[in-house]
C-alpha positions, 0 to 999 in steps of 0.5 A, a space after each residue: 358737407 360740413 366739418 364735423 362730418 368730415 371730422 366724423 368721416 375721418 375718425 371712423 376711417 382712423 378707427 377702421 385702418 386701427 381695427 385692421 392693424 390690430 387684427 393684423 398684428 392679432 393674426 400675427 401675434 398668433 403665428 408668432 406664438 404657434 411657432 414659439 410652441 413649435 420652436 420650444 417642442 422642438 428644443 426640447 426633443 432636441 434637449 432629450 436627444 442630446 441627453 440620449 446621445 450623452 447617455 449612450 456615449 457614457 454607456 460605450 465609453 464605459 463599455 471600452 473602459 471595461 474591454 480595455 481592463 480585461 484586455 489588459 488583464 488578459 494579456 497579463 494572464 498571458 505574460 504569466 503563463 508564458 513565464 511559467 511555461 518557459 520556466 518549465 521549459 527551461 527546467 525540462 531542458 536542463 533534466 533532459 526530461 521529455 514531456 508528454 506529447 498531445 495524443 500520447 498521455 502518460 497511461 498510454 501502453 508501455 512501449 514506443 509504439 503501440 496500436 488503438 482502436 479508432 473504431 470496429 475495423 479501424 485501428 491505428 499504429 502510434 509511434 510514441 519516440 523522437 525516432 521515425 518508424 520505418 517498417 518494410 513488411 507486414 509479416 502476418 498479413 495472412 492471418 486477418 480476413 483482409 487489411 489494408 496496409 501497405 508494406 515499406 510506410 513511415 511514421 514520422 517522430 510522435 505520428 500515427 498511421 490508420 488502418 483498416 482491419 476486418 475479422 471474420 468467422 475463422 479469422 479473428 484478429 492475431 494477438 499482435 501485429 508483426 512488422 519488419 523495421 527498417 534496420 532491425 534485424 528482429 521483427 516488431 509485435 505490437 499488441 492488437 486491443 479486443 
């Protein structure tokens, strides 16, 4: 063989290793490129994840700025209404006044102790004073068809006692109930409501 063909050889093997390097760096400069496309896809769910978190974070930082203004007012409104109760406090205090007491409003009937309705047969004694109510004897407990109170209870200071009450054909309800206290020497009527 002569040196052209050798030279010819030479070059056509050249060309075939450059034809593989550049198919080689081709395939790679396509792997290179599809991992781009994927890393900037990725950045940018990131980047929109980021601004969702953000977003959710100035939404719960609003959120607890919002709790703690009505917390704050809150407690304010308490301060005030625990001022303006001691002030009436205080004010009842010094005119020896005493309020109402819950379950006992200013219309209730006339009288320390009185007896309501709580259902058909079920009545209920109130002690509306500061004192207990100490009863010994139900006196007229033979004019109800049948009552279930017991002789010798007590009903402490601003308390309440049930009973149970039925009427009958020939037995309606007394107009009061009649009670021997504890240290009175006259017994006590409390009005029976219709």
């Amino acid at each position: 063989m002569d040196l052209p063909t050798w030279i010819n050889a030479g070059a056509a093997v050249v060309s075939l290793v450059g034809a593989a390097f550049s198919w080689w760096r081709s395939n790679l400069s396509k792997q290179a490129r599809e991992q781009a496309r994927l890393d900037k896809e990725a950045a940018q769910a990131a980047t929109i994840q980021a601004d969702a978190s953000q977003r959710q974070a100035e939404t719960a930082k609003t959120v607890a700025e919002q709790s703690a203004r009505q917390g704050v007012e809150q407690l304010q409104r308490l301060d005030e209404m625990t001022t303006s109760l001691n002030q009436i406090v205080q004010a009842l205090r010094e005119s020896g006044a005493r309020p109402d007491v819950v379950g006992f409003p200013a219309d209730a009937p006339s009288g320390r102790r009185f007896i309501e309705r709580a259902g058909k047969a079920m009545l209920v004694i109130k002690n509306n004073s500061a004192a207990p109510f100490h009863v010994e004897h139900v006196r007229n407990r033979d004019q109800f068809a049948r009552v279930e109170l017991n002789d010798d209870f007590i009903i402490p200071p601003f308390g309440q006692k049930s009973f149970f009450a039925l009427e009958a054909w020939g037995y309606p309800f007394p107009d009061h109930l009649v009670l021997d206290e504890v240290g009175s020497d006259e017994p006590t009527y409390l009005a029976i409501p219709r």
